[in-house]
Each structure stands twice: as C-alpha cells, then as structure tokens.
Biotite code that builds the C-alpha atoms (Angstrom):
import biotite.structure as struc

atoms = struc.array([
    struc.Atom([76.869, 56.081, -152.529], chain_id="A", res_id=1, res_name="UNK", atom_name="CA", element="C"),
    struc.Atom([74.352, 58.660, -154.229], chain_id="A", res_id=2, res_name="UNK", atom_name="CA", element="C"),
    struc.Atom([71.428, 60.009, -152.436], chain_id="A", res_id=3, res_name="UNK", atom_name="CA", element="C"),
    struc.Atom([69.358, 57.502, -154.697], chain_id="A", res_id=4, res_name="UNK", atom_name="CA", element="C"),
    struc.Atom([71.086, 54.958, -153.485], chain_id="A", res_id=5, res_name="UNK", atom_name="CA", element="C"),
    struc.Atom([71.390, 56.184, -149.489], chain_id="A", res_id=6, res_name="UNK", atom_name="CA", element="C"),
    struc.Atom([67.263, 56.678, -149.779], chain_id="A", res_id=7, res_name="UNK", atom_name="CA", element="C"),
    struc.Atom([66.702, 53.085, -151.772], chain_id="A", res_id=8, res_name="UNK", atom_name="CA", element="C"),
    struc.Atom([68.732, 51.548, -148.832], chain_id="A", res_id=9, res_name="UNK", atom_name="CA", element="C"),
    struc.Atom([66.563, 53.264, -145.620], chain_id="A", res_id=10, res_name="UNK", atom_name="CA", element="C"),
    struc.Atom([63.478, 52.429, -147.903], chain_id="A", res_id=11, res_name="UNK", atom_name="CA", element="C"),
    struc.Atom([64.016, 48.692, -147.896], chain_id="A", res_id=12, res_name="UNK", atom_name="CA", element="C"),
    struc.Atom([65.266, 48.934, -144.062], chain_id="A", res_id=13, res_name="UNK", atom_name="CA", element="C"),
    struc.Atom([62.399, 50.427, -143.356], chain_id="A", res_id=14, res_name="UNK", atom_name="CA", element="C"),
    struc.Atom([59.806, 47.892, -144.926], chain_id="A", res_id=15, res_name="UNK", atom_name="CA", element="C"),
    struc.Atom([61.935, 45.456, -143.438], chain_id="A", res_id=16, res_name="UNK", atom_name="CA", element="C"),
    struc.Atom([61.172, 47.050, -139.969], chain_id="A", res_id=17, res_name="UNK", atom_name="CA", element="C"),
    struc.Atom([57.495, 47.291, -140.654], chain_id="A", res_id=18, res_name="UNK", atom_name="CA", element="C"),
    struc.Atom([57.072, 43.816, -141.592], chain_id="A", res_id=19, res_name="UNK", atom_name="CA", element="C"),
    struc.Atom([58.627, 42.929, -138.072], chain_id="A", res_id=20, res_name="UNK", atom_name="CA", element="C"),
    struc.Atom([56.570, 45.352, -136.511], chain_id="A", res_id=21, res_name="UNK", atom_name="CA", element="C"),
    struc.Atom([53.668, 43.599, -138.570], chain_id="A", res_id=22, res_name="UNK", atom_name="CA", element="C"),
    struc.Atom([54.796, 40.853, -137.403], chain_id="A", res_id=23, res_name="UNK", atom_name="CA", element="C"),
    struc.Atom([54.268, 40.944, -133.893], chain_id="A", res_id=24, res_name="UNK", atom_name="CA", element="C"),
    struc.Atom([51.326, 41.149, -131.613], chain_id="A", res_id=25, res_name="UNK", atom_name="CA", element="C"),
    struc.Atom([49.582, 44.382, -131.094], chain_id="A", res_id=26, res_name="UNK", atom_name="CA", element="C"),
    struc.Atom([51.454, 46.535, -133.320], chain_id="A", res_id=27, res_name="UNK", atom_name="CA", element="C"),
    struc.Atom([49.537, 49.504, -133.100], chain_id="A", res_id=28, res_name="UNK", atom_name="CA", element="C"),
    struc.Atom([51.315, 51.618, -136.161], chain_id="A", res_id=29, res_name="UNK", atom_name="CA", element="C"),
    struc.Atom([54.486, 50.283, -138.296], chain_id="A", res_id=30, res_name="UNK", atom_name="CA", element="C"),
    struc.Atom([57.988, 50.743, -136.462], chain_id="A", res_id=31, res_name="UNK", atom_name="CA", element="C"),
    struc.Atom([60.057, 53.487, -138.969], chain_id="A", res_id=32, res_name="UNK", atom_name="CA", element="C"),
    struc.Atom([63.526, 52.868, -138.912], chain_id="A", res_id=33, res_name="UNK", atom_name="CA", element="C"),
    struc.Atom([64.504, 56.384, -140.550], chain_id="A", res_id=34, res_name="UNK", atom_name="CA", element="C"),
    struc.Atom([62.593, 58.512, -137.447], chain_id="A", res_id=35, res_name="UNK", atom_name="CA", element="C"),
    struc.Atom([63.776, 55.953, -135.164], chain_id="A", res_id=36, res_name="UNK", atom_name="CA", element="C"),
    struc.Atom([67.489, 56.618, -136.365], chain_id="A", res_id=37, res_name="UNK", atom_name="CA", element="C"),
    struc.Atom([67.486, 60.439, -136.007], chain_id="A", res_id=38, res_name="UNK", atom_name="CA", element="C"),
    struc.Atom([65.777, 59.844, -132.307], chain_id="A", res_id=39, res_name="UNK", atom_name="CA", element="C"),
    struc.Atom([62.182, 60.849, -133.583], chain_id="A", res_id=40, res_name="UNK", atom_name="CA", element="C"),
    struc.Atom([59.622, 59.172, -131.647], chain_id="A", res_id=41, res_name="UNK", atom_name="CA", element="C"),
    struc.Atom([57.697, 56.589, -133.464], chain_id="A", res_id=42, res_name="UNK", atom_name="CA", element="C"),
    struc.Atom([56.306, 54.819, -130.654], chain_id="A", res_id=43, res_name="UNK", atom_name="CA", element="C"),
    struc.Atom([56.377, 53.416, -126.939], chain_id="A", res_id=44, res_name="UNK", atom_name="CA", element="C"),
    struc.Atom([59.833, 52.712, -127.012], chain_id="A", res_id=45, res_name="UNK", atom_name="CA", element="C"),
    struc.Atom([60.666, 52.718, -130.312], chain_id="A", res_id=46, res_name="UNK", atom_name="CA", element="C"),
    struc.Atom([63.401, 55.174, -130.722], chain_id="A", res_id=47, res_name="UNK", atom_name="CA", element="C"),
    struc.Atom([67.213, 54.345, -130.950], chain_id="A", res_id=48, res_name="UNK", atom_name="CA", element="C"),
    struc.Atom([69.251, 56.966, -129.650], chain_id="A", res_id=49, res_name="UNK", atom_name="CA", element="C"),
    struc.Atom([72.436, 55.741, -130.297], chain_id="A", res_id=50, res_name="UNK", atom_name="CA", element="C"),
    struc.Atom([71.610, 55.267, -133.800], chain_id="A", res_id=51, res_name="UNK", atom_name="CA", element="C"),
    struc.Atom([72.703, 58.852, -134.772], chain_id="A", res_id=52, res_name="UNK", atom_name="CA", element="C"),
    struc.Atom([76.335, 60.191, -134.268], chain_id="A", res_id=53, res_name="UNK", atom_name="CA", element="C"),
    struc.Atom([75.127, 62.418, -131.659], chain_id="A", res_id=54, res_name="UNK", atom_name="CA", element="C"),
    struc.Atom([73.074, 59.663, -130.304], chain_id="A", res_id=55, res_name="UNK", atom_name="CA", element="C"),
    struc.Atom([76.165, 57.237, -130.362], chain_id="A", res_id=56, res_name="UNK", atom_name="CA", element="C"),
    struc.Atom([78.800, 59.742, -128.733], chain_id="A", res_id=57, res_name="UNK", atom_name="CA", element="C"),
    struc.Atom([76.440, 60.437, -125.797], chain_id="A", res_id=58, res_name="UNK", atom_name="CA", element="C"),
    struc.Atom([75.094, 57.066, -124.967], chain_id="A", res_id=59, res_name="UNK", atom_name="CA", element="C"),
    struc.Atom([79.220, 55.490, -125.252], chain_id="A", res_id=60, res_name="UNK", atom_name="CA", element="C"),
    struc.Atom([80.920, 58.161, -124.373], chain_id="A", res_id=61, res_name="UNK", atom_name="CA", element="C"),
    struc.Atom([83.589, 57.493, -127.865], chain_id="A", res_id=62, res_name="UNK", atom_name="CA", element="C"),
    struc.Atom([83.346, 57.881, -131.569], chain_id="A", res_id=63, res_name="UNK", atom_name="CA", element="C"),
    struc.Atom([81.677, 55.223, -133.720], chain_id="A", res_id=64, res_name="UNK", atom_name="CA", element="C"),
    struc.Atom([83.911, 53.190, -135.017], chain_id="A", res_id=65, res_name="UNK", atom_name="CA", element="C"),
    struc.Atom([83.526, 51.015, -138.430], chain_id="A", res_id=66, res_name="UNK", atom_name="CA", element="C"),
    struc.Atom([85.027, 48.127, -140.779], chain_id="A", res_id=67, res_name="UNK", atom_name="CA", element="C"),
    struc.Atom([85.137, 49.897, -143.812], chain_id="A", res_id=68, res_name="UNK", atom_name="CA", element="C"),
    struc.Atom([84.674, 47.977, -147.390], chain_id="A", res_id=69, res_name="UNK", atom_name="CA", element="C"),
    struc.Atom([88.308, 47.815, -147.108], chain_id="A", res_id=70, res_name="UNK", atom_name="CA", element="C"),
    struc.Atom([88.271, 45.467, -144.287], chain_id="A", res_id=71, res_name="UNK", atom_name="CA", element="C"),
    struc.Atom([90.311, 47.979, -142.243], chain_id="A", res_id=72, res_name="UNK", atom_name="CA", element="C"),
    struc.Atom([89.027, 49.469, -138.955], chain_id="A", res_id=73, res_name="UNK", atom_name="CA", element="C"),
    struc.Atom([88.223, 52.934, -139.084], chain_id="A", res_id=74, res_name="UNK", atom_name="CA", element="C"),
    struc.Atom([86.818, 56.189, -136.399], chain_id="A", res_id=75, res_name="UNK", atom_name="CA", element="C"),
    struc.Atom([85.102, 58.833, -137.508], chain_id="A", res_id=76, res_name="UNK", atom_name="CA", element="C"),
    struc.Atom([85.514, 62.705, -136.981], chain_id="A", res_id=77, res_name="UNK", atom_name="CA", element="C"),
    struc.Atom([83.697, 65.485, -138.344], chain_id="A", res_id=78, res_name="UNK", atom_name="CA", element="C"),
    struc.Atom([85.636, 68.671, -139.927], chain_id="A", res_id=79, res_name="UNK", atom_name="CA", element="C"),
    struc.Atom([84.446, 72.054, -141.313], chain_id="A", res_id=80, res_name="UNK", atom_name="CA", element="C"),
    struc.Atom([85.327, 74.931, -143.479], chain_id="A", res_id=81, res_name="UNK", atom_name="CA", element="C"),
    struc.Atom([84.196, 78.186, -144.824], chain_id="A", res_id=82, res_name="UNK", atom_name="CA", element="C"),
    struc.Atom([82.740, 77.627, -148.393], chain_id="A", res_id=83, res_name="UNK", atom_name="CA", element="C"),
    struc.Atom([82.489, 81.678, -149.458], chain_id="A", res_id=84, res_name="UNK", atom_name="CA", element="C"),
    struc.Atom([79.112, 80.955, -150.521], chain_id="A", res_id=85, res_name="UNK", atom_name="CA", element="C"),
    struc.Atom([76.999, 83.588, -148.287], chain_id="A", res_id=86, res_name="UNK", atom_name="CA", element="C"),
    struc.Atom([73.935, 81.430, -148.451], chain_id="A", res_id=87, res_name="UNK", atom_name="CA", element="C"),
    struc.Atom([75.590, 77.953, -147.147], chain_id="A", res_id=88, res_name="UNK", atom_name="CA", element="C"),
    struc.Atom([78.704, 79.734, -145.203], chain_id="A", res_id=89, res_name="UNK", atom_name="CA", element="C"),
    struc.Atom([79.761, 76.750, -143.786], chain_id="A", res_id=90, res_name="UNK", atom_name="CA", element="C"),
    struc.Atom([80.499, 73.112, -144.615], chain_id="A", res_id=91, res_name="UNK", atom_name="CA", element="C"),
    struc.Atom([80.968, 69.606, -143.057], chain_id="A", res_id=92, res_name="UNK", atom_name="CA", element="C"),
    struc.Atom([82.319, 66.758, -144.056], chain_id="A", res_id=93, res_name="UNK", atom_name="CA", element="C"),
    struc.Atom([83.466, 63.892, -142.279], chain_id="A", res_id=94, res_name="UNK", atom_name="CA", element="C"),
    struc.Atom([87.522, 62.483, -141.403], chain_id="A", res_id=95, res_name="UNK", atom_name="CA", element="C"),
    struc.Atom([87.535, 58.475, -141.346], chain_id="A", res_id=96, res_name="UNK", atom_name="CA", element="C"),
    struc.Atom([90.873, 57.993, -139.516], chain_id="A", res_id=97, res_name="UNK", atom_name="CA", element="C"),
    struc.Atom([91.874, 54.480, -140.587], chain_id="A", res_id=98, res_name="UNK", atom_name="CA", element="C"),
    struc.Atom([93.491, 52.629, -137.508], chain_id="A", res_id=99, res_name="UNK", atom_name="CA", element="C"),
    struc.Atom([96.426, 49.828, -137.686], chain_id="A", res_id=100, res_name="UNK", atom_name="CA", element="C"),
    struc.Atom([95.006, 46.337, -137.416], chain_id="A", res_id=101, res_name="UNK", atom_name="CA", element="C"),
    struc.Atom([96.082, 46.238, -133.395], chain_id="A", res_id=102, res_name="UNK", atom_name="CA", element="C"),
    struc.Atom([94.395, 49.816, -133.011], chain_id="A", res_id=103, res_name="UNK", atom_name="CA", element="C"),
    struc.Atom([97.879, 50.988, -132.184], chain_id="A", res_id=104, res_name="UNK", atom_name="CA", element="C"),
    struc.Atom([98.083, 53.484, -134.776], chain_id="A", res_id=105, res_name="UNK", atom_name="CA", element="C"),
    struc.Atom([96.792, 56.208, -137.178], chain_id="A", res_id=106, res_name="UNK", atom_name="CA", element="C"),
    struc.Atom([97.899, 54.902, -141.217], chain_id="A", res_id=107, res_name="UNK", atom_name="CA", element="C"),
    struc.Atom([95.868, 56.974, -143.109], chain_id="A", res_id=108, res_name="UNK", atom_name="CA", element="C"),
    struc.Atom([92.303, 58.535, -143.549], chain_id="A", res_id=109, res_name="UNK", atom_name="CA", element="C"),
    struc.Atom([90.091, 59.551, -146.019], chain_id="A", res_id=110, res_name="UNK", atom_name="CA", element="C"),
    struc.Atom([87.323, 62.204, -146.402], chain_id="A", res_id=111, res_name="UNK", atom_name="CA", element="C"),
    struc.Atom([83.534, 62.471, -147.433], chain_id="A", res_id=112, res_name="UNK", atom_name="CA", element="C"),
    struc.Atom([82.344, 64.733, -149.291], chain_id="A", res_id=113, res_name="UNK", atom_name="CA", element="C"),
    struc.Atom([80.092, 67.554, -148.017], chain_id="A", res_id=114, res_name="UNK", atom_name="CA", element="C"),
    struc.Atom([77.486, 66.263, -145.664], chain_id="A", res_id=115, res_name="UNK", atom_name="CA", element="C"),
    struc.Atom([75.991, 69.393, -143.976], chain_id="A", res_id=116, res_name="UNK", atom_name="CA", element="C"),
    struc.Atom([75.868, 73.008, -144.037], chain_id="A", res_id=117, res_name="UNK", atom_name="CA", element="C"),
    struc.Atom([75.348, 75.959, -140.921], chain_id="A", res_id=118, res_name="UNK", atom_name="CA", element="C"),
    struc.Atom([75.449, 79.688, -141.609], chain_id="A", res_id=119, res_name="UNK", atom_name="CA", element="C"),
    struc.Atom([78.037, 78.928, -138.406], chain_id="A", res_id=120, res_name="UNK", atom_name="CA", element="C"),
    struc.Atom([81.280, 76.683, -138.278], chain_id="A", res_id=121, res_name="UNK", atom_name="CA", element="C"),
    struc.Atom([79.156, 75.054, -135.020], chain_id="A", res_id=122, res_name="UNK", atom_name="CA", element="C"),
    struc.Atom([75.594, 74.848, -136.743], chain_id="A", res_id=123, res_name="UNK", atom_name="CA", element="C"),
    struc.Atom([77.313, 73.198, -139.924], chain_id="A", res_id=124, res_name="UNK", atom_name="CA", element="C"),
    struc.Atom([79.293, 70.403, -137.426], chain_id="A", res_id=125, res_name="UNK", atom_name="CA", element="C"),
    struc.Atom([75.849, 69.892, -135.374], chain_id="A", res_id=126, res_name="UNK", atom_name="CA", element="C"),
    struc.Atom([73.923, 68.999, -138.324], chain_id="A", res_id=127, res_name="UNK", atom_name="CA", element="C"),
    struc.Atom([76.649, 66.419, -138.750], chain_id="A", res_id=128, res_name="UNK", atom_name="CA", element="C"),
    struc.Atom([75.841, 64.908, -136.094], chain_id="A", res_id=129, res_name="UNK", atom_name="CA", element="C"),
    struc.Atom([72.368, 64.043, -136.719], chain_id="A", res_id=130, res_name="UNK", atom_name="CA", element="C"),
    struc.Atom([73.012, 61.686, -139.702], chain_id="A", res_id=131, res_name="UNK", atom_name="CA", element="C"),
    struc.Atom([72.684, 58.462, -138.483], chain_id="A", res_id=132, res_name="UNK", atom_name="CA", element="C"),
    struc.Atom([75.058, 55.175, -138.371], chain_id="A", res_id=133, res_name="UNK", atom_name="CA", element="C"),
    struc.Atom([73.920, 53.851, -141.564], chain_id="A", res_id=134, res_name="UNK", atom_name="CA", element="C"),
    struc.Atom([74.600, 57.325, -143.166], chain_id="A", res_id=135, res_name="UNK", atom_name="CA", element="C"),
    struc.Atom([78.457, 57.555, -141.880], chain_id="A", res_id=136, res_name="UNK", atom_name="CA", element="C"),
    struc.Atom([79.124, 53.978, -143.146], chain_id="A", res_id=137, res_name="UNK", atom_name="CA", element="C"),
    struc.Atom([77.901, 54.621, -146.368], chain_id="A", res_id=138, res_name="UNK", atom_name="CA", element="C"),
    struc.Atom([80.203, 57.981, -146.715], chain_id="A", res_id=139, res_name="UNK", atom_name="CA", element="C"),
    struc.Atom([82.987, 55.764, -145.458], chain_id="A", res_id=140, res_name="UNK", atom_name="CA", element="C"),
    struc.Atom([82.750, 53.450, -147.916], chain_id="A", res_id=141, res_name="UNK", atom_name="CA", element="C"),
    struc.Atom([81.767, 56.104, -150.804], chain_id="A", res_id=142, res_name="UNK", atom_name="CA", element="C"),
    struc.Atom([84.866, 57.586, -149.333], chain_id="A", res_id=143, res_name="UNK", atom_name="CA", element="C"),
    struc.Atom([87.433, 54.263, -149.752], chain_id="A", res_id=144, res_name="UNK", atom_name="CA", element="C"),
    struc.Atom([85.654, 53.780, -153.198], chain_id="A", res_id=145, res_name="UNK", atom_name="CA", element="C"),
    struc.Atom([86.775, 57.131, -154.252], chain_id="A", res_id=146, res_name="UNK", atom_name="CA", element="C"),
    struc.Atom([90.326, 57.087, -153.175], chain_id="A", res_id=147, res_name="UNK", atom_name="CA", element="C"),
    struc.Atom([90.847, 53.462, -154.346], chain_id="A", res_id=148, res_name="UNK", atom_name="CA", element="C"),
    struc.Atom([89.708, 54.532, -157.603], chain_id="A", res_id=149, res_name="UNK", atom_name="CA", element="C"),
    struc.Atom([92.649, 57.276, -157.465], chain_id="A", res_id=150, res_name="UNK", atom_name="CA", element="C"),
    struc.Atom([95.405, 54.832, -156.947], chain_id="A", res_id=151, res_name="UNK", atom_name="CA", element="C"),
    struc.Atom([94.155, 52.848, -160.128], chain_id="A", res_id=152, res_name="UNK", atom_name="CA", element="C"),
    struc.Atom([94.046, 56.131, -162.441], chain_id="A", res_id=153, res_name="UNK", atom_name="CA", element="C"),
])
C-alpha cells in the first residue's frame, strides 16, 4: 500500500474515532487515533500503548503477530542495512516470518520495503519501532502482494 493509501486509511480511522468520541458524553476534544497509536497523549486516558511495535513488544512481552491477506499466520521482525548514502546511512525494513498453520514451523517470509532510516544501524531499527499496528499490517500485506505478483510473472 502507497503512502496515499496508508494516510487515506488513518484519515477515515480517525473520523471514525472522532465521531465516537462525538458520540459520547462530555467529550471535551475529538479522540485521534494516529497520536493515540504512536503513544502521543490525546487525552485522559486516551493513549494506546500497545498500538505501536514498541508499544506491543513491551506491554506482551512477544512480537505482533498477524493473518496476512494470504490467510497465513505471520510474526514480524525488523532488519537493517547500510545503504552508502551518507545522508540516510542506515535502513530498515521489516521480516514477516510466515508460520505453518499449527505454529510449528518457519515456511517462508517475505520483506517490506524500506520503512525507516538512522544515521546508526540502532537509530534506523528504533524508528521501526514506532510505526504502529496498522502500519506493519499494511507492509505485510503490500509485502504478500508483491511476491505473489512474482510467482505470476
């Protein structure tokens, strides 16, 4: 999925979330899902920690875990690598380890693209971490999309 397309879907989840918020007695301000997601505070007790990657990992102690567009179950990992670009040095992008039906085995994976940058292996893999759940998902499917589009060509 684009970044058109990644922005068009937190746009509508977030007027979604502020006609709940609307919705419901003394709403002081509208609830946004997008600050929410990445922790920011939008509100007594509006954030969602867990929302995030880093969020997720610390509050379950585990990787998320998805059912990609593939109907397969899948983990997620994050991976990095030099780019030789001295401006951007560094580059993450995310491994989707695709799990046997009974979760008793690795058979396959596939890769996003680039998803964030660090002038330092470690600052490019943070800044992974702060995309949120609906972010990975999307990858992963952007991710099965591309390789199923392989094995037809």
């Amino acid at each position: 999925m684009g970044e058109n397309g990644r922005e068009d879907l937190f746009r509508r989840m977030e007027r979604e979330a502020e006609r709940r918020a609307h919705d419901k007695e003394g709403a002081e301000r509208p609830f946004d899902i997008i600050d929410a997601a990445r922790g920011k505070p939008t509100g007594p007790d509006a954030t969602a920690p867990d929302l995030t990657f880093r969020g997720y990992v610390e509050t379950h102690d585990r990787v998320p875990a998805f059912e990609g567009r593939d109907g397969q179950p899948y983990t997620v990992d994050i991976g990095a690598e030099e780019t030789g670009d001295p401006g951007r040095p560094w580059v993450a992008f995310l491994i989707f380890v695709r799990w046997a039906a009974t979760g008793a085995g690795i058979m396959g994976h596939v890769e996003s693209g680039d998803v964030a940058w660090g002038m330092t292996e470690d600052e490019a893999r943070m800044a992974a971490l702060d995309l949120t759940l609906f972010e990975l998902k999307a990858e992963l499917d952007a991710a099965i999309r591309r390789r199923e589009e392989e094995l037809e060509n």
